[in-house]
N, C-alpha and C positions, 0 to 999 in steps of 0.2 A: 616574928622570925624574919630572917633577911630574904624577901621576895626576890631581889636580884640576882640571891644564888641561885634558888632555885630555878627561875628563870631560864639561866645561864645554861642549870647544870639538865634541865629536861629540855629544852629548845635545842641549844647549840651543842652539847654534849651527847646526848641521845636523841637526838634530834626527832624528838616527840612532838608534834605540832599539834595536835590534841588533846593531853591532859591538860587536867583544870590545874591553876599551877596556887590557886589559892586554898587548893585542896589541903596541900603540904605546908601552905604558909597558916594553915588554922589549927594544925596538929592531926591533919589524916583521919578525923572524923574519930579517933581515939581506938583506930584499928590497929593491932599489934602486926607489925613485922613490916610495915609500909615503907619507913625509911629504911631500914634495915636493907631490902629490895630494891630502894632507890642508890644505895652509896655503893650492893654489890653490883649492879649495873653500870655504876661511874667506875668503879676501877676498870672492868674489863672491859670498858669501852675507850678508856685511855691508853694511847700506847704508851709505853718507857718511856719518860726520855722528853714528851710534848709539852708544852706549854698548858696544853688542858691539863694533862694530869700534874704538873708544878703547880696551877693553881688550883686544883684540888687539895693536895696534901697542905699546902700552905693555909688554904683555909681549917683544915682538919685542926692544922698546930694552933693556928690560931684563936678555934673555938673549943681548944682543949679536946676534942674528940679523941686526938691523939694525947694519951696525956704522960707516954714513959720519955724518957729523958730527951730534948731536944739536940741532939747532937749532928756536925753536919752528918755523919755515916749513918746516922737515922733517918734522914732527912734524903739521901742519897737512896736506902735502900728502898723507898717507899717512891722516891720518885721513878726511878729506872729498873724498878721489876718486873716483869711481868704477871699477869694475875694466875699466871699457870705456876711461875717463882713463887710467886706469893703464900702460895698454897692456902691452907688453915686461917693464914694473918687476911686474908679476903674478909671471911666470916667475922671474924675480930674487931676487923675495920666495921664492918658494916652493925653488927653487934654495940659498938659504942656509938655508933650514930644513932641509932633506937635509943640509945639510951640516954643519949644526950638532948634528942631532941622532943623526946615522951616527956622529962623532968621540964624541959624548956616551957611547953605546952600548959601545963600544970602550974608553972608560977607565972605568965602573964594571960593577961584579962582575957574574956573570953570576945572574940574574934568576930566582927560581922560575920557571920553567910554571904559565900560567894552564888550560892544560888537562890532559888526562888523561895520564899521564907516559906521554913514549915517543912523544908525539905532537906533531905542529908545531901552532902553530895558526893555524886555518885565514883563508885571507885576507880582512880587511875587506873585507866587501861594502859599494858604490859606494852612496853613501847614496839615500832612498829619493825618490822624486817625488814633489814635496810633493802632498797631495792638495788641491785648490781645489772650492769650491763651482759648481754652474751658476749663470746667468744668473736661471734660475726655482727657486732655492733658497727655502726656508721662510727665515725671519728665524731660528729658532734655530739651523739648522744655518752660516746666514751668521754669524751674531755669535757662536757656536761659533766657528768657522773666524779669524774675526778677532780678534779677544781671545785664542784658545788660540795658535793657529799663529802668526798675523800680529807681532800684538805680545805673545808670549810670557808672557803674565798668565794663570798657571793657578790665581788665585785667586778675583777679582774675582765675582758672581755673574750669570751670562749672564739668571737671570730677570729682573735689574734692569729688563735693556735692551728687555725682551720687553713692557712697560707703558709706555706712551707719558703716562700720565697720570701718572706717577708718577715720572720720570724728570726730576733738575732741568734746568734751563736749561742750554745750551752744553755738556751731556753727549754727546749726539750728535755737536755738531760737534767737541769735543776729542780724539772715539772715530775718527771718520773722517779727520779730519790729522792725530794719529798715525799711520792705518793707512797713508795715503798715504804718508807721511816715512819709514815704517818697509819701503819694498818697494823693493826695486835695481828699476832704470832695466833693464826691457829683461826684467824677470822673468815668472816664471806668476802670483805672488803678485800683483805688480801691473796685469798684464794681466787676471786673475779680478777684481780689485776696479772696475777700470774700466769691463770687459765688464757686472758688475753694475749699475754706476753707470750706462750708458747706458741699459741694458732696463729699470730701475725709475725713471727720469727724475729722477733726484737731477742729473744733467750735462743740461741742455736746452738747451744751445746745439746750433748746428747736426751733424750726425751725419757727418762727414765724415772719408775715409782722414789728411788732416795733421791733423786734430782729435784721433782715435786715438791718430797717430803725438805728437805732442806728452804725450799724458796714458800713453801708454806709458811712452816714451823718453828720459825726461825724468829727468835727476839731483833729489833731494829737494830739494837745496838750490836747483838751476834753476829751482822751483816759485813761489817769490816769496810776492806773495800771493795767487797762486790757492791753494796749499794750506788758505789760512785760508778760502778762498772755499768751495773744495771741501766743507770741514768746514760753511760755514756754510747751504750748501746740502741738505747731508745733514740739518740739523739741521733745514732748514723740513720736507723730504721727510716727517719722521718726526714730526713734532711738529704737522702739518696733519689737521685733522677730515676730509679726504676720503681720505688716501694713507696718515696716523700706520695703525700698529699698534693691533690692541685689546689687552686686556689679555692674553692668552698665546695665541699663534702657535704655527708649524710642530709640529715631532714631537714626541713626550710625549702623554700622557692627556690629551683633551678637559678642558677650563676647567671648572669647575663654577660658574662665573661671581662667584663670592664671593670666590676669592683666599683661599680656605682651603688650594687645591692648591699653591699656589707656596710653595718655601721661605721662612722669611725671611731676611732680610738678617742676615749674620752679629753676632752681638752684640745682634741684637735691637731694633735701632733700627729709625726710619721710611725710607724709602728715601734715600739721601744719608749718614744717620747712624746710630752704635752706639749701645748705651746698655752704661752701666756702674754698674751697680747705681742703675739708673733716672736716671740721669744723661747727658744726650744730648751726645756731643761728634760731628766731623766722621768720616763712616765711611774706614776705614782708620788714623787715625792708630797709633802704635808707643811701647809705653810704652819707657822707655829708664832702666836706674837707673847711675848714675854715683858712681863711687867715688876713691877717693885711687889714685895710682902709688903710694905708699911707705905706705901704712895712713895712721891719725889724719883729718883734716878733709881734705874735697874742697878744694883750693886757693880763696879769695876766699870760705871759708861758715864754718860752726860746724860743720858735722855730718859725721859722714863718709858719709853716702850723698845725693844731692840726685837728684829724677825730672825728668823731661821727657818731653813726649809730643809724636813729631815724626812728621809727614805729608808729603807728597811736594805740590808745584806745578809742574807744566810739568818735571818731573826735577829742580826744586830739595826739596831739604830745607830745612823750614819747624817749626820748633823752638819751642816754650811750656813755659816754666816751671812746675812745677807747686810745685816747695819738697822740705823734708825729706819722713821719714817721718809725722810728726804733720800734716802740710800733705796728704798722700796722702789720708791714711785719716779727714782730717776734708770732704775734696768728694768720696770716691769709697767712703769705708766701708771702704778697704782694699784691698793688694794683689793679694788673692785673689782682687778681681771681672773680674782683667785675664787674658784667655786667654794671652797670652803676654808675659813679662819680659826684657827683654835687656838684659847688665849689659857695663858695660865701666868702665876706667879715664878718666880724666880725660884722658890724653894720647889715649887711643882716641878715646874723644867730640869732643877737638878735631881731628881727624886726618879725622871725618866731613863736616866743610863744613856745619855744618849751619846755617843761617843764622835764628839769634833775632828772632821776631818780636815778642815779648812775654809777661806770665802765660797760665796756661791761661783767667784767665776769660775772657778776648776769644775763648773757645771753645764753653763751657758753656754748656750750652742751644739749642748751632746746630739750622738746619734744613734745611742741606744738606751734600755732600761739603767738603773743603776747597778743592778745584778750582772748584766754584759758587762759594765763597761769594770766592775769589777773583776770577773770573770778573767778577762782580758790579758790584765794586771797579775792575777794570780799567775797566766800561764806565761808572762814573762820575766817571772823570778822562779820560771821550775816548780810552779807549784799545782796540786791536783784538787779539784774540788773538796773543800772539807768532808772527812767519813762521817758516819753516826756519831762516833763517842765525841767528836768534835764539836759536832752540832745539839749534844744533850746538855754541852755546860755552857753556861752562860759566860763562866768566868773566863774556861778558854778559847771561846768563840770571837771574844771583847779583845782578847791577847792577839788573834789572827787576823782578824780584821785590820785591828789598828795598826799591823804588821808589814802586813800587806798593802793598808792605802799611805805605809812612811816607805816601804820599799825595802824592807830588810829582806837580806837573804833567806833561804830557806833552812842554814844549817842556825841563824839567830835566832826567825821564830819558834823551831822545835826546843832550844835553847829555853828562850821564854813559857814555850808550852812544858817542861818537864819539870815546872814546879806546881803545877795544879794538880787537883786529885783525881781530876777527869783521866790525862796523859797517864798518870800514874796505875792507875784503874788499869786502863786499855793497855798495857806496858810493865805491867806487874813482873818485878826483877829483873828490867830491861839493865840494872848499874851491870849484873851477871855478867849478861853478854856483851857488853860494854869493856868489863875488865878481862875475861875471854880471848876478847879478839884483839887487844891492847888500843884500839880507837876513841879517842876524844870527843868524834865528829858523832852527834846527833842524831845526823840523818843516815849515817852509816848504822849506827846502833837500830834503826828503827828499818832499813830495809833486812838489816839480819836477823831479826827477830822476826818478821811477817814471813821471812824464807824459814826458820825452824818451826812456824808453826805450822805451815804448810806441810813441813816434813814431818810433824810429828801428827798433824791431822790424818795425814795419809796409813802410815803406820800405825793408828789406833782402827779405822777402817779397813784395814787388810788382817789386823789379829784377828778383829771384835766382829766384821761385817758390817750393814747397813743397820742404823739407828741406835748405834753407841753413842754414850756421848763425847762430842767433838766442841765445847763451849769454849766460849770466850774462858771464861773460869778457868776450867778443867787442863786447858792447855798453858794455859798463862802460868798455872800452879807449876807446873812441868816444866817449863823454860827457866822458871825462879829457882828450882831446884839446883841449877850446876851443872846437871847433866844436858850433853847433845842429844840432836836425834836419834845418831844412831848409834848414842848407848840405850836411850829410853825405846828403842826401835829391838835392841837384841830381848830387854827382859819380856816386851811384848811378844815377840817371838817365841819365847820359850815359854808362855802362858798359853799361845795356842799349844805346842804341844803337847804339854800335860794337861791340858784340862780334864782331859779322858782317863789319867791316870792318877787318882786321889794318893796310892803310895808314892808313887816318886814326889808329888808337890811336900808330903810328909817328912819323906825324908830330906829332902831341901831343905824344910824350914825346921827340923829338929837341927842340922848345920847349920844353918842360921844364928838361930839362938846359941848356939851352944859356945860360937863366937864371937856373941854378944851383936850380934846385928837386928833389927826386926825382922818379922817372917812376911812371907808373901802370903799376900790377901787370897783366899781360891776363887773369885771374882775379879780381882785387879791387881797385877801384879807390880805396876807403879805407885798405886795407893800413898805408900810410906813417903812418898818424894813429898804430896800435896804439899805438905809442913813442914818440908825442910829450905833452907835457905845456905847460897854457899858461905855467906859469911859467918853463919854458925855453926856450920854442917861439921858435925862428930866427924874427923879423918877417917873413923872405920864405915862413913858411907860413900865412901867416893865408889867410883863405878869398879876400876878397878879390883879394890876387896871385893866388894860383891862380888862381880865374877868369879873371883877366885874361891870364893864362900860354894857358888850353884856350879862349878866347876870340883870340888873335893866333894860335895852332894850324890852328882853324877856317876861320880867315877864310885864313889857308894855305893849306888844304886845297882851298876854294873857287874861289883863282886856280888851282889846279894841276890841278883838276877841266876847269879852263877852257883851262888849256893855257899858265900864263901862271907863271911859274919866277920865284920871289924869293927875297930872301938871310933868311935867321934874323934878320938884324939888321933887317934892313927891316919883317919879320913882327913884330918885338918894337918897330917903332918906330909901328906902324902904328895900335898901342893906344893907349887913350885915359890909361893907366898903372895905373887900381883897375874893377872890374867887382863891382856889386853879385851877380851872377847870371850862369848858365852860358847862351848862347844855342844854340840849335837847331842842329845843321849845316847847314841849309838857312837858315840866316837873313842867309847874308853871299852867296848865290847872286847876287843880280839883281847887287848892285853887283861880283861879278867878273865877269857876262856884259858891263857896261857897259866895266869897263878893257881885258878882251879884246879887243872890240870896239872902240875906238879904238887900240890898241896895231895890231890885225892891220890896221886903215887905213896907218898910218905907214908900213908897210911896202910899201903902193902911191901913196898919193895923198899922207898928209900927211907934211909934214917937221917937225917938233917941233923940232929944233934952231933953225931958221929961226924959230920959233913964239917962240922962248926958252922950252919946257919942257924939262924930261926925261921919260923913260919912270917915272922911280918918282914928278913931280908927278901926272903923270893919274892912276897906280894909287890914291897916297893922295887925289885929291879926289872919285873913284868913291866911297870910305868915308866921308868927310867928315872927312878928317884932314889936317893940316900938318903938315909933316918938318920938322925940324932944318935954316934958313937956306932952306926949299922956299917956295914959291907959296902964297899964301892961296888957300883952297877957291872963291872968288868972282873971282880973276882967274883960276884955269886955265878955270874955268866958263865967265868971258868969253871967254876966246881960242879957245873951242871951239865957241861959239855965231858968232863972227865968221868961223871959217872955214866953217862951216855955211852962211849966211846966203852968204858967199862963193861958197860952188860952187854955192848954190840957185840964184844971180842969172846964173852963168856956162853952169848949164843951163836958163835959161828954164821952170822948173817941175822937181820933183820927180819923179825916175825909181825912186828908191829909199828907201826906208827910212833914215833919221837918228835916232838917238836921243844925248841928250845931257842932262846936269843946269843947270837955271835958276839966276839966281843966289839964289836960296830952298834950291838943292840939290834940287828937284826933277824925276826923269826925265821926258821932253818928248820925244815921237815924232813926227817929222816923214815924209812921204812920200806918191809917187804922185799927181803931177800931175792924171791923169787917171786916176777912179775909173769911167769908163766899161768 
C-alpha cells in the first residue's frame, strides 16, 4: 500500500503525530471499520475547496475508491462540499475505502511487522484534539496556532507577524482569509478563530447568537466577500497605532527593544525579502533548475540546464526566468548562494502549472513578499483580494493571476473569469441580470447581483427568522429565477402571513392550479422559482400573473370569510388580469362585507332578477369589476341606489342602516331617521 499517502493523510492532514502509520500500510491488522474511520476523518477534516481535500478526492478517483462516473461536476461536488453537505456520501466515501483497501490487503504479500515480532500492533489511537488557542491568547501563541495548525506552514517565520511595523501591506489580511477559508464549517479550529476575532474586536459588528452562528457555520466558499472583509478587518486591527502589535509580543524573552532578539528572516533579507548573495528578491521564492527529458539542450534553448525562480500567489505558481548557468552566476554570483536547489526535467517543470510571469528582473531589488507586491497590483487595477470561490478553482485563479501580473482591466478579467465553472457556480444566472438591466459590463452584472443577494438574503431572514437557509445555492437559485428582490420579497411576505392560516394557503393554491400555475410550498413559498430559469420560464410564471393568481385567491378568501361561496372561475374572472404587487388579506374585506350584505338582502326584500341583475353583477361591482357580457360597475350602482331611495321613500325616514357604492364607486352609508 502507498505509505506516502498515508503518511500524508494522518501526519499532515489529521495531524496525528503518533499512530503507527505502518499499521494501515500492513492492512490494520485485519480489523474491520479502520480505514473506513480513517477516510471519514479525512473528509471532515478537509475544508471545501483546499488543496488537501483536492488531493484526497484525486487520489480517491485515482485508486478507484471513487468509482461512479468521473465527470468534472463529480469531481466538483466531492471537492467543495462540505461534510455536513455531504451527508450519507461521508459514510459512502468511507465505506468504499474499507473496501477497497481490505481487498487491497488480501492480494498482496504479507507485510513485515512494524513492531516487535510476535506482536500485533497495537490499534491507531483516534487522532488527537486539535489544540486551539483562548480568546486571551498572547499573539505568538495565536499566530503559532495559525500559521503552524491552521494553515499547515511549518516554515514561514511567526516573528514576521509579531512586528506590525514591519510587516508589508495586506499580510494580515491574506494571513486571516486564508485562516478563515482554511477551517470546516462547524469546527473548533473555526469556532477558536472567531471566538478570537470577537474578544479582540477585529469582527465589530454587533455580538449576536445568528451573528456567531453564521461565522461559525458557514461553508468557506458560503463566505462570499466577507472572507476578504474578514481579512481586511484583521488587517486594520493589527496594522492601527492604538490596537497593532509592538514589536515582539506574547512568550519568548522580553524584547530588548532593538530587534537584535528576533531571528532574522530567512536568507537574510528585510522583512517581505531574501537576499542572495546581497541581492534582494521576493521572500520565499524557489530556485528551480530544469533540464532535458532525453540529455543534450532543454527543449526551445541552447543549453542543457535553464533556472527559474518560482513563488507562490494566492496558490498560483508565479515563474521568472532567470537564463542558463552563465545568466545565474552573473545576478547571483552563483548557485551556491541558494539554500536549496530542485532540479527536475522539462516534462516535470511543465507538468507543474507554473504560470510565466516574465525575467527575474521584474524581481531584483523588491521590497516586499511576492504576495505584496502582487497585492499592490491588484489594488491598482480596482481590483479586491480574490473571494473563496475564486480561490477554490485553480483554473480561475490561473485566469486572475495571469490577469493581473499582464494588467488587464478589471471589467477583461471578469470577462475571462465567466467562462469557467467556478464564476459560473458563484453567479449562477448572472446572463438574467445581465439582460435585466440591459449592461454588457461584467463588473456591473457582478456588483448587481451581490446587491440582490444581499436583498433577498435579508428578506428570507425577516419572513423565516434566524437560521433559515441563506446559501450560496438557495439564493443563487432565486436570482436565476427572473424575479427581483422585491418580487421574491412580496411572496415571502405573504408566507409569513398565512402560515398560521392552512385555509387561506388552500385556497390560494386551489387558484393556483386551477390557472394552471404551480401551488405554493406550506414551507417555502418561492420553492417553485429553484428550477426555473427566465429563458425558459412558462410566461404564466412571471411575477406579474402570480400576483394576480394570490390576488383573485384573496379576494376569495374574503367572500368566503363573509359567508358568501364563488366558483374559481368567477374568482379568476373577478381580476383585473396582471397585478403589479401582492395585496394584503385584509385588503379586499370591506368590498366582501358590501356584496354579502346586499346578497343576504335578496334573500328578504330585494329581488335582483326583477332588478335585471344577477348575484355574480353585484359581487363584481362590490370590487369595481365587469364580467364577461355583465353590467357596468355604474348601472348596477344605479339600480341599487334607486332601490335604496325606493324603500327610503316607502319608509317615510330611515330605520336602518343602508350602505351602498355611488356612481364614483364610492361606499355611502345611509340610516336612522331619528338620531334622537
Amino acid at each position: 500500500m502507498d505509505r506516502n499517502f498515508f503518511e500524508w493523510l494522518i501526519r499532515t492532514v489529521l495531524k496525528d503525530t503518533t499512530s503507527d502509520i505502518d499499521y494501515y500500510v500492513n492492512g490494520a491488522g485485519g480489523n474491520s471499520g479502520e480505514y473506513a474511520n480513517l477516510f471519514t476523518l479525512a473528509i471532515q477534516r478537509t475544508a471545501p475547496g483546499s488543496a488537501e481535500r483536492k488531493k484526497l478526492i484525486d487520489y480517491a478517483y485515482t485508486n478507484k475508491i471513487i468509482t461512479s462516473a468521473d465527470t468534472a461536476a463529480a469531481r466538483s461536488y466531492w471537492i467543495n462540499t462540505s461534510a455536513a453537505d455531504l451527508g450519507g456520501d461521508v459514510q459512502n466515501f468511507a465505506n468504499a475505502a474499507e473496501t477497497y483497501y481490505t481487498n487491497l490487503a488480501a492480494t498482496q504479500p504479507a507485510a513485515t511487522p512494524s513492531t516487535t515480532p510476535g506482536t500485533a500492533p497495537a490499534p491507531a489511537p483516534a487522532p488527537a484534539a486539535p489544540s486551539v488557542p483562548g480568546t486571551n491568547a498572547d499573539n505568538r501563541t495565536f499566530f503559532t496556532w495559525l500559521i503552524r495548525d491552521v494553515l499547515g506552514d511549518q516554515t514561514s517565520d511567526i516573528n514576521y507577524y509579531l512586528s506590525a511595523a514591519s510587516v508589508n501591506q495586506g499580510e494580515y489580511a491574506n494571513l486571516f482569509t486564508q485562516g478563515l477559508l482554511a477551517t470546516a464549517a462547524g469546527s473548533v479550529e473555526r469556532k477558536a478563530l472567531i471566538d478570537y476575532a470577537y474578544a479582540n474586536g477585529i469582527i465589530t459588528s454587533a455580538d449576536t447568537p445568528t451573528a456567531r452562528s453564521y461565522w461559525y457555520d458557514t461553508d468557506p466558499q458560503g463566505f462570499g466577500e466577507d472572507a476578504t472583509n474578514f481579512g481586511i478587518a484583521a488587517e486594520k486591527y493589527y496594522m492601527d497605532e492604538e490596537t497593532g502589535i509592538p514589536a515582539q509580543t506574547g512568550g519568548g524573552p522580553p524584547s530588548t527593544g532593538d530587534g537584535s532578539d528576533i531571528p532574522p528572516i530567512p536568507g537574510g533579507g528585510e522583512p517581505g525579502t531574501d537576499k542572495i548573495n546581497n541581492v534582494s528578491i521576493p521572500r520565499g521564492m524557489r530556485l528551480i533548475r530544469v533540464t532535458s527529458d532525453s540529455g543534450g539542450n532543454v527543449p526551445g534553448t541552447d543549453s542543457t540546464e535553464v533556472f527559474y525562480l518560482v513563488g507562490d500567489v494566492y496558490g498560483v505558481q508565479i515563474g521568472y526566468e532567470i537564463g542558463d548557468r552563465s545568466a545565474l552566476n552573473a545576478i547571483f554570483g552563483g548557485i551556491g548562494y541558494f539554500p536549496n536547489v530542485t532540479t527536475v526535467s522539462k516534462s516535470e517543470f511543465d507538468s507543474l502549472d507554473v504560470q510565466m510571469a516574465g525575467t527575474v528582473d521584474e524581481i531584483i531589488g523588491a521590497t516586499g513578499s511576492l504576495q505584496s507586491e502582487f497585492d499592490r497590483e491588484m489594488a491598482a487595477l480596482g481590483l479586491e483580494s480574490p473571494p473563496a470561490w475564486l480561490m477554490a478553482s485553480d483554473e480561475a485563479m490561473v485566469i486572475f493571476v495571469n490577469g493581473v501580473n499582464e494588467g488587464w482591466s478589471a471589467e477583461r478579467i471578469y470577462g475571462a473569469l465567466s467562462s469557467t465553472d467556478a464564476f459560473k457556480t458563484r453567479f449562477k444566472g448572472i446572463e438574467v441580470v445581465k439582460e435585466q438591466t440591459g449592461s454588457t459590463s461584467w463588473v456591473d452584472a457582478v456588483n448587481e447581483y451581490v446587491y440582490r443577494e444581499g436583498e433577498i438574503r435579508s428578506s428570507l431572514l425577516s419572513a423565516r427568522g434566524p437560521g433559515t437557509d441563506t446559501s450560496q445555492e438557495y439564493v443563487s437559485s432565486l436570482i436565476g429565477s427572473g424575479w427581483n428582490p422585491t418580487e421574491v420579497d412580496q411572496l415571502l411576505q405573504l408566507e409569513k402571513q398565512v402560515r398560521a392560516n392552512p385555509q387561506a394557503l388552500q385556497n390560494i393554491n386551489d387558484i393556483l392550479v386551477y390557472q394552471g400555475l404551480d401551488p405554493l410550498s406550506a414551507d417555502d413559498f418561492v420553492s417553485f422559482l429553484l428550477e426555473q430559469n427566465v429563458s425558459t420560464l412558462d410566461p404564466g410564471y412571471t411575477p406579474s400573473d402570480y400576483f394576480e393568481a394570490i390576488n383573485d385567491a384573496l379576494r376569495f378568501q374574503a367572500l368566503l370569510t363573509e359567508g358568501v361561496e364563488i366558483s374559481f372561475e368567477l374568482a379568476t374572472e373577478l381580476g383585473t388580469g396582471t397585478s403589479d404587487t401582492i395585496q394584503s388579506p385584509e385588503a379586499f374585506s370591506r368590498q366582501a362585507q358590501l356584496a354579502a350584505s346586499y346578497l343576504a338582502r335578496n334573500s328578504r326584500e330585494l329581488n335582483l332578477d326583477k332588478m335585471g341583475l344577477t348575484r355574480e353583477d353585484v359581487i363584481a361591482a362590490m370590487f369595481g369589476e365587469v364580467l364577461t357580457n355583465g353590467r357596468p360597475v355604474s348601472e348596477v350602482n344605479a339600480i341599487l341606489e334607486q332601490f335604496a331611495r325606493e324603500r327610503s321613500a316607502a319608509a317615510q325616514g330611515y330605520t336602518t342602516i343602508q350602505s351602498f357604492l355611488d356612481k364614483r364607486g364610492r361606499p355611502i352609508m345611509q340610516g336612522f331617521a331619528d338620531f334622537s
